[in-house]
C-alpha positions in Angstrom: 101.7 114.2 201.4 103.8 115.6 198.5 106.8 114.4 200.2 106.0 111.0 200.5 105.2 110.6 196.9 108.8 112.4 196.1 110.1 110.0 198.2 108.2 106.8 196.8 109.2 107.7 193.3 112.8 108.1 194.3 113.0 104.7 195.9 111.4 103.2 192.9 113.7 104.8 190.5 116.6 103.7 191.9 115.4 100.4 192.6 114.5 99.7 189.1 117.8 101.1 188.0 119.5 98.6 190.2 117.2 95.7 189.4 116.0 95.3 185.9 119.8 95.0 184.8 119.9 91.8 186.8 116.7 90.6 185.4 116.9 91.1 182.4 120.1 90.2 181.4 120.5 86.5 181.6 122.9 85.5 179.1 126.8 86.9 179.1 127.1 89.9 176.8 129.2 89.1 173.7 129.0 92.6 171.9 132.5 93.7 172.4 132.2 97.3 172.0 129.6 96.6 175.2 131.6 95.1 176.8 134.5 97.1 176.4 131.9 100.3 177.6 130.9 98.5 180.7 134.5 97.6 181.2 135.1 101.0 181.6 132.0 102.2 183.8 133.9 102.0 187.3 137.0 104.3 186.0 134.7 106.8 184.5 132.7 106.9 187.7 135.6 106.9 190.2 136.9 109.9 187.6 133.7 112.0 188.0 133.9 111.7 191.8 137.0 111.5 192.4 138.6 115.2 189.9 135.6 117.8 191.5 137.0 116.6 194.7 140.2 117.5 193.9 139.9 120.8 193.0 137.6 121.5 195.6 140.0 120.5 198.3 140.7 124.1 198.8 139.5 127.2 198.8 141.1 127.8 195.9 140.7 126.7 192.5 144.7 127.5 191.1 146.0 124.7 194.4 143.4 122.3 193.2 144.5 122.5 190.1 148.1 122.3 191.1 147.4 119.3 192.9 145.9 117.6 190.3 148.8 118.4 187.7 150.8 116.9 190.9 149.0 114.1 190.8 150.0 113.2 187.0 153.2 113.6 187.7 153.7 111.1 190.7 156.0 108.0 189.5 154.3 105.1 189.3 150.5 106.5 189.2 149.9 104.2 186.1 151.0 101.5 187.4 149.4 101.7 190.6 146.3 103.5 190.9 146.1 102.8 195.1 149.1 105.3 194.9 146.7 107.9 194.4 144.1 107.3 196.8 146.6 107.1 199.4 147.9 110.3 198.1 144.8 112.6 197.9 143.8 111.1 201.4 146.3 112.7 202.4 146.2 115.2 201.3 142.6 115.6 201.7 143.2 115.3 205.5 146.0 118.2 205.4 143.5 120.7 203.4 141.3 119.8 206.6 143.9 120.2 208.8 144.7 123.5 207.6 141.3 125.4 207.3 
């Protein structure tokens, strides 16, 4: 029966996190530094996915960190941030590949 509680409060946290946002913000924000933070929110999240994966590609610690110093020093990365993705994919898929 515990479960089913864990699991109700769960679903209702994250429902509420999702939901009240939308409800109760009806007008446009006009803070800037707000805005400005929220402008920011997908990078930062895509970043705290996106660097533990990198390093974690392999089994060890010293290639993910080599890949990721690779990684800054691809030309074009700032300009085009799909670059990237296509890269680690990749590279990603030969990690697999290999182990």
């Amino acid at each position: 029966m515990k479960t089913y509680l864990y699991l109700f409060v769960m679903a209702a946290t994250t429902y509420l996190i999702r939901v009240l946002p939308l409800t109760l913000i009806r007008k446009p924000i006009q803070n800037p530094f707000l805005r400005s933070f929220l402008f920011y929110v997908p990078y930062v999240t895509l970043a705290v996915m996106t660097f533990p994966a990198i390093m974690n590609a392999t089994q060890s610690p010293i290639a993910g960190a080599a890949a990721m110093d690779a990684r800054c020093r691809v030309p074009g990365y700032q300009k085009n941030p799909a670059l990237f993705a296509d890269l680690w994919a990749k590279s990603r898929a030969a990690a697999h590949t290999i182990y």
